[in-house]
N, C-alpha and C positions, 0 to 999 in steps of 0.2 A: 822753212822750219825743219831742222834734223829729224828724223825716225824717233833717236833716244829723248828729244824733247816731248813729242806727237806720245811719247808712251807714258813719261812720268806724268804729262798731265793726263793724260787719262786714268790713270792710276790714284791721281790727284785728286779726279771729278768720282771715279766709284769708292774712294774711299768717303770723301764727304756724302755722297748719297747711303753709305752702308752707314753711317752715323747718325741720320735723318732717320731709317728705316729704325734704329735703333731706338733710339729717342721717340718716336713716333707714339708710341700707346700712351706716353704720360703725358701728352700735349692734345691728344685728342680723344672724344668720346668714344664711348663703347659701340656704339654702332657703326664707327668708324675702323674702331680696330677691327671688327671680324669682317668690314667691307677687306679692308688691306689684306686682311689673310686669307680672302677666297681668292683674291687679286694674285698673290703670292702662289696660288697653285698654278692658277692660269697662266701667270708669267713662266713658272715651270713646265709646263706642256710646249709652251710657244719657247723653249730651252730644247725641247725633244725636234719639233719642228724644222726650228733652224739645224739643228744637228743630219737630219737629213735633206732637209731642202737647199742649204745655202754649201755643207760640207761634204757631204756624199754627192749629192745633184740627183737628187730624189724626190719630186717635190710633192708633197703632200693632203690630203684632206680628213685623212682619218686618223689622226694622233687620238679622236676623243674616245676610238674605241681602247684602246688601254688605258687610258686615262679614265674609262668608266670600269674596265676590269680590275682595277687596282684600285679602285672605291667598292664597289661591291665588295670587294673578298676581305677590304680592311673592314666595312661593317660587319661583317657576316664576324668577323674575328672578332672583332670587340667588342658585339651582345652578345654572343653564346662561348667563347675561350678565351681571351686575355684583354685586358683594356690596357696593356703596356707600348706605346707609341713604337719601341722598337722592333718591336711582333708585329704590330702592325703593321711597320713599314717595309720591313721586310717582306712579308706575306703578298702587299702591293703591287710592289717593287718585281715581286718573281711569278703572277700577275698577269702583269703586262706585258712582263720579257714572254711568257707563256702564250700568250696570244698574238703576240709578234712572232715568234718563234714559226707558231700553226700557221701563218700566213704570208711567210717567206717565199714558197713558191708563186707566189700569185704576184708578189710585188718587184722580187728583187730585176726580174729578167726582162720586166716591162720598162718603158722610156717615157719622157715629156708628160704630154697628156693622157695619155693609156696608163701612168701610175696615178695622175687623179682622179681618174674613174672608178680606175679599182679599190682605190683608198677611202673614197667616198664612200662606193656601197659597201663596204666592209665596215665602215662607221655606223652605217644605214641599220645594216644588221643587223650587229650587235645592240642601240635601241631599240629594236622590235623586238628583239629575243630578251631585252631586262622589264620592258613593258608587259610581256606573254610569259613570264616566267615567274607567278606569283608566288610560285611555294618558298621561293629563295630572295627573290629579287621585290616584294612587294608589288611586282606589278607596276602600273600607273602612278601608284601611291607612292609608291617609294615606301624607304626605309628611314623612320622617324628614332628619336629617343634612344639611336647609340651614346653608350655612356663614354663620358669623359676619357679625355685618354690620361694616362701616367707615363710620362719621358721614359722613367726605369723603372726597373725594382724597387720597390720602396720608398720611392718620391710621392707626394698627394697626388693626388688628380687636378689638373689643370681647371678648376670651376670656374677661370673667369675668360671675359674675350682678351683680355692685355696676355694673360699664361697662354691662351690659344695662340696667338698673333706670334709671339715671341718664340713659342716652339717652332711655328711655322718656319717663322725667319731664318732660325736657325738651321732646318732639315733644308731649305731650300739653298741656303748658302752656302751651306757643306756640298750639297751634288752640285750647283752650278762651278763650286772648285774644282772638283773633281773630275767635271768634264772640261775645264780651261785645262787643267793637267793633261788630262786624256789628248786634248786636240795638239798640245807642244809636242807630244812623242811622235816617233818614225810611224804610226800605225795611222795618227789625223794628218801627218804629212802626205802619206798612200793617199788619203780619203780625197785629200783636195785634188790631187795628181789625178786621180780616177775620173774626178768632177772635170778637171780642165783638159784633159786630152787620155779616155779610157784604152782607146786601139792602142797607144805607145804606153801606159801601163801594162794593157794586155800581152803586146807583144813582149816585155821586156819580163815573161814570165811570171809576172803576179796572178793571183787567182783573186780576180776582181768580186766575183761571185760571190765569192767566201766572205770578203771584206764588207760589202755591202751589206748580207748577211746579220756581219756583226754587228755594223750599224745599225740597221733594223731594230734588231732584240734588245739592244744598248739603247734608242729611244724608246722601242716599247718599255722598258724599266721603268727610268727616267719618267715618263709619261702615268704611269703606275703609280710612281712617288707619290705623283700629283695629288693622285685620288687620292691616295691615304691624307695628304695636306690637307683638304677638302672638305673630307668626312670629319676630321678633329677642327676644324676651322667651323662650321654650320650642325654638325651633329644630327643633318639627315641628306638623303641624297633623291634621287627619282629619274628618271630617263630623260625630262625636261631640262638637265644640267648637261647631256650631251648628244645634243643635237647637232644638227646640217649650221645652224645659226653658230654656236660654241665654233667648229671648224671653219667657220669661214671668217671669225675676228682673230682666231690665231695665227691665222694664217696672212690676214691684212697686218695685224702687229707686226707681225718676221719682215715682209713686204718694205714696212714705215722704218723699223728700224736695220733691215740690211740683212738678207736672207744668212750670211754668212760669219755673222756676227753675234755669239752669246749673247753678249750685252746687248746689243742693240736689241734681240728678239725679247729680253727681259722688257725691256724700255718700251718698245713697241706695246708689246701684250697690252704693259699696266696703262698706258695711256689709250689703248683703243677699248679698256673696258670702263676707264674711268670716264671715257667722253661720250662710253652706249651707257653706263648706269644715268648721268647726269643729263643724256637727252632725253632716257625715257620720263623723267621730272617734269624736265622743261617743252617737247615735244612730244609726248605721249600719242603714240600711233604711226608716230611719223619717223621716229629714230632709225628703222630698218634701211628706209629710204635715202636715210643722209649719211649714214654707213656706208651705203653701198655706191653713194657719188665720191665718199673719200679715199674707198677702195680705188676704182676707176680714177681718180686722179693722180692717186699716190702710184699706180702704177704706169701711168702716162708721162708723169712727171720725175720721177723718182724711180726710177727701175731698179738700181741697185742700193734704194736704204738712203737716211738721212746722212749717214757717214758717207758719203759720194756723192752727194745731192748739186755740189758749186760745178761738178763737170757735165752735168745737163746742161741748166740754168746759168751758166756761164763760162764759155769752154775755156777763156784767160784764167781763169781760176780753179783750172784744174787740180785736187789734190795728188802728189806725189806721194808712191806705194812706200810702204817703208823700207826699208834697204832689208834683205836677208839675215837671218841670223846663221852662224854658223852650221848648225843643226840639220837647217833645211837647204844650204849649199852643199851639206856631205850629202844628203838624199838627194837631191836634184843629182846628183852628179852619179849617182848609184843607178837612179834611174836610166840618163842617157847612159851607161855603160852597158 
């Protein structure tokens, strides 16, 4: 099967799912819809993830400390200064680049397993410090009874979970374009080059460092968004939304669906929270456990994502990469020069 085939249908398959997600609130109950839009954050973090684990070659355990910086600072905005989503989001959003930013040194210059330790206790952290920080953060308790959000100026307030869900949908869909944009240009072509052979970037003059960098602050955003989805998705938050547990299903998601792959980390996320919400139901006590043999499977078996999954499992049926686009022949080619 050609490249240009292998794309239209995939193009084919997210547009039917972006129509599903659309349709979704009038087909199903309200407890449903704000289950999908806590989902919808989640699936955005595990967007941040992949953006450094499978594209930069970063790989990660602490997306949820932005991802809780940019909830805090959206609640803190919207009980005490504006209940406008866009303030919100923004406020999030710059957030998490802000705490990514202050922890650049610590991450960029580390490798392999030395950046999931450091990423871990940096997640670690930042829980302790939203837990021990009551005057701001509620502490333990958390922060209840953030008021509704408003999209804009002068639109109502979002009072119902179908208005929640569908704002979510939306903020979520807008940055996951915006990072497929981002990864086309010359700067996510560097990022992959860096991940696949950094000494022949290095040497060919790039400032790797820098690059990585941006990566960084560019998921800490992203990962920021999150929270703000979050907090307008459930209208309260607490330290128990980003724990050591939270980083390690985002990170199996990315894992299940293809470390390297937006979409697949989307897909991934929603189905490894949709299979820990429904075993806690059905397995109550025991979910952790079976999580964690499908972690260790899916990584024994699947190493690089469901999207490569026939060249384990079958090497005659290996998939063929897709042929080069023009774009990333002129940079390959800038590169070796």
């Amino acid at each position: 099967m050609s490249g240009e085939v292998i794309r239209r249908a995939r193009g084919a398959v997210a547009a039917l799912v972006l129509v599903g997600l659309v349709v979704a609130p009038w087909v199903v109950d309200d407890y449903t819809s704000a289950l999908l839009a806590r989902t919808l954050a989640l699936a955005l973090v595990g967007v941040s993830v992949a953006l450094l684990t499978g594209v930069a070659g970063m790989p990660t355990l602490g997306q949820t400390a932005p991802y809780a910086a940019g909830a805090y600072a959206c609640a803190v905005v919207g009980s005490r200064v504006s209940d406008v989503g866009v303030v919100q989001l923004v406020v999030a959003a710059g957030a998490g680049a802000l705490l990514a930013a202050l922890t650049v040194p610590l991450v960029v210059h580390a490798r392999g397993v030395i950046v999931l330790m450091i990423t871990l206790a940096i997640g670690e952290l930042v829980v302790v410090v939203l837990g021990r920080w009551r005057s701001v953060t509620g502490g333990t308790d958390g922060l209840a009874g953030v008021p509704a959000v408003r999209p804009f100026w002068g639109l109502p307030a979002l009072a119902s979970d179908q208005g929640r869900y569908l704002y979510a949908l939306v903020v979520v869909a807008t940055l996951v374009g915006a990072v497929l944009v981002l990864l086309r240009t010359r700067a996510g072509l560097v990022l992959r080059a860096g991940r696949d052979d950094e000494a022949r970037l290095r040497a060919s003059g790039h400032r790797v460092a820098v690059r990585l960098s941006g990566a960084h602050i560019a998921a800490g955003a992203i990962a920021g968004a999150a929270g703000s989805v979050l907090v307008v998705a459930q209208q309260y938050i607490s330290p128990a939304d980003f724990g050591f547990d939270t980083s390690a299903l985002l990170l199996l998601g990315v894992v299940i669906g293809g470390t390297a792959s937006v979409g697949g980390a989307l897909v991934g996320a929603a189905l490894v929270i949709a299979v820990r919400d429904w075993l806690f139901g059905v397995l109550p006590g025991h979910a952790p456990l079976v999580l964690g043999a499908l972690f260790v499977t899916t990584v024994y078996l699947l190493p690089t994502g469901v999207n490569r999954a026939r060249s384990r499992l079958s090497p005659t049926a290996a998939p063929q990469p897709d042929p080069p686009t023009a774009q990333e022949r002129a940079t390959v080619g800038e590169l070796r020069r």
